[in-house]
C-alpha positions in Angstrom: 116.7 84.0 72.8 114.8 82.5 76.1 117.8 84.7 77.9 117.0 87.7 76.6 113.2 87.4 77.1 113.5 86.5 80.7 115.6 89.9 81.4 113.2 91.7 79.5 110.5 90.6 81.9 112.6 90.9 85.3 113.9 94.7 84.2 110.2 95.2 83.2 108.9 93.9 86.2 111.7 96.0 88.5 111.1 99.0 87.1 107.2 98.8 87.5 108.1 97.9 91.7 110.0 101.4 91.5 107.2 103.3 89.7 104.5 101.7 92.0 106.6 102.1 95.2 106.7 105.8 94.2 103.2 106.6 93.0 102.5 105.0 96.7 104.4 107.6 98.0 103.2 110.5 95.7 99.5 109.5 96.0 97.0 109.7 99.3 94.6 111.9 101.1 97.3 114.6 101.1 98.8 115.5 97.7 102.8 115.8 97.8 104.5 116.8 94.9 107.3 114.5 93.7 110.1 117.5 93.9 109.0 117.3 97.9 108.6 113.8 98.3 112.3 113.3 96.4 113.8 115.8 98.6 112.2 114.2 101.8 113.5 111.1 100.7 117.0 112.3 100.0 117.2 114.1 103.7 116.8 117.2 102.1 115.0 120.5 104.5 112.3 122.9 103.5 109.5 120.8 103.4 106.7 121.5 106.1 106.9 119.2 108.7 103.8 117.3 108.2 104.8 116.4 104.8 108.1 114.9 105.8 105.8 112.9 108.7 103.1 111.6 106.0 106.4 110.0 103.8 108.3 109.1 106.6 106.2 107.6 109.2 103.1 106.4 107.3 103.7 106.1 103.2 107.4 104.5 103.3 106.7 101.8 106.1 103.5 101.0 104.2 105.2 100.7 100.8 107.8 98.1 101.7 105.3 96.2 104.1 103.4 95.5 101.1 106.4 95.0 99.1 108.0 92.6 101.4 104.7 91.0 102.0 104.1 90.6 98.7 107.6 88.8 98.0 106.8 86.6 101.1 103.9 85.2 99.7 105.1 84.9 96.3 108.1 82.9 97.2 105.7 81.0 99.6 103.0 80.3 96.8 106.3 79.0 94.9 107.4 77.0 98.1 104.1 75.3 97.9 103.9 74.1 93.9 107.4 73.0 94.5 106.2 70.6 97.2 103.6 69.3 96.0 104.9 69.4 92.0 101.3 70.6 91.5 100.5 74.4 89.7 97.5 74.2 91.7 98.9 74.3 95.1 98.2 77.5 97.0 97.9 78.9 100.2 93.8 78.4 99.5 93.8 75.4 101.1 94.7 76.7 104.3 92.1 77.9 106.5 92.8 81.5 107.8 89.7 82.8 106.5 87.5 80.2 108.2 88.9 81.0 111.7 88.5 84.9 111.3 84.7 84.5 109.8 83.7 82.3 112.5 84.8 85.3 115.3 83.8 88.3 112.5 80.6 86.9 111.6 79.8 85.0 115.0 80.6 88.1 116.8 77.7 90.1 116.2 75.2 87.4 116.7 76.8 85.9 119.9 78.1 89.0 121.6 75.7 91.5 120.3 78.4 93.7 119.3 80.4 93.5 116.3 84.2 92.5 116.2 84.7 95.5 113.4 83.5 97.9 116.4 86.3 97.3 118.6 89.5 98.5 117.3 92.8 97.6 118.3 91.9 94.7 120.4 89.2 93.2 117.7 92.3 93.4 115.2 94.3 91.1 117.4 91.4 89.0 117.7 91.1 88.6 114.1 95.2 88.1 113.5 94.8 85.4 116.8 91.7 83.6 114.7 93.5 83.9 111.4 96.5 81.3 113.0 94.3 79.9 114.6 92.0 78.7 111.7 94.9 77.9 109.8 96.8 75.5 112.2 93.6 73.9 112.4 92.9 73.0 109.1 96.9 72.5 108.5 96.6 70.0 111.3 93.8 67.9 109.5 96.2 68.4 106.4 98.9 67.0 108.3 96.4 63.8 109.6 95.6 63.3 106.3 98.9 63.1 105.3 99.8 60.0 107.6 97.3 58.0 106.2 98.0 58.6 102.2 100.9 58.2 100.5 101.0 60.5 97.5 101.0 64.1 97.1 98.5 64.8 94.3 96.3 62.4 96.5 97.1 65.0 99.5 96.5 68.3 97.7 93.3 67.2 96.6 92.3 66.5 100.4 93.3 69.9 101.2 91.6 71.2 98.1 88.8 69.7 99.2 89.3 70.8 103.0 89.2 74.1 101.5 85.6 74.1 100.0 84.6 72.9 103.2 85.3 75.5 104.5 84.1 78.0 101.6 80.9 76.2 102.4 81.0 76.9 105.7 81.8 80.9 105.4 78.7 81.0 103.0 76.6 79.8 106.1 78.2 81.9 108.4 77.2 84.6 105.7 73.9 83.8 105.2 73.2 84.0 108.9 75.2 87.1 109.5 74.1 90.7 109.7 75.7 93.0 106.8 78.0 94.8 109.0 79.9 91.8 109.8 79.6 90.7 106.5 81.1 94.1 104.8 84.0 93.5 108.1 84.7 90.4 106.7 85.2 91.7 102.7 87.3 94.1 103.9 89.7 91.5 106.5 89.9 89.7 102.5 90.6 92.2 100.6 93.9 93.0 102.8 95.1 96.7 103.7 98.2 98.0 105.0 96.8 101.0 106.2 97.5 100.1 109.8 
């Protein structure tokens, strides 16, 4: 009976991938209807030009970025409980965030203008600060991990490394001007729009 449930819920699951993947496709500033988008997909001619260049060049790459982001970090997430044998465990403790809102929210304040303000080359600052925080607060994970022995004892530590640095980004916040704050939300809230 487990068996059949299980298969229920992975062909359920597939087909919502598919119907997502294709409303992604189907759905945007520009309206495409599916008989174009199918046909563009299938190598078919007719369409105009621009149509096949929205789907082709922008829509499809973005769709299986996100979906093979998205299986990344779920298989990572999974990686993680296994580890530590803890449902808890998650890639919260690490401190990605805390890097970029230190150069997002310092940014204005120190260098008078805002990271969010300089395209290309503030995105690379933000993907350089994002490693950056989180090798930094893996590293005190890791020094924390010579000195105790178990790893429920260890995921706590970084639990707790992680509201330290939620407290920090709420002073950073407070101090910040709202521009750099709504920069911020939006670096969280993830896009794949570039």
């Amino acid at each position: 009976m487990k068996r059949g449930k299980y298969t229920i819920l992975v062909l359920v699951i597939t087909v919502s991938i598919i119907v997502f993947l294709l409303l992604n496709l189907l759905l945007g500033s520009v309206s495409i209807p599916f008989a174009s988008v199918w046909n563009i997909l299938t190598g078919g001619e007719g369409d105009p030009v621009a149509w096949q260049n929205i789907i082709l060049k922008s829509r499809l790459p973005q769709a299986l970025t996100a979906l093979v982001a998205g299986a990344g970090l779920s298989i990572s997430g999974l990686q993680m409980q296994t580890i530590f044998r803890n449902p808890l465990a998650g890639p919260s403790v690490l401190g990605a965030s805390l890097g970029v809102a230190f150069v997002v929210l310092l940014s204005g304040q120190l260098g008078g203008v805002a990271l969010s303000r300089l395209g290309f080359i503030g995105e690379v600052a933000l993907s350089i600060a994002a490693v950056v925080g989180a090798l930094s607060v893996m590293g005190l994970i890791v020094l924390a991990s010579r000195k105790v022995a178990g790893s429920v004892t260890l995921l706590i530590i970084g639990v707790m490394i992680g509201y330290i640095a939620n407290a920090v980004i709420g002073v950073l916040k407070f101090f910040s001007v709202e521009e750099d704050i709504k920069a911020y939300v939006i670096w969280g809230l993830g896009s794949f729009a570039r």
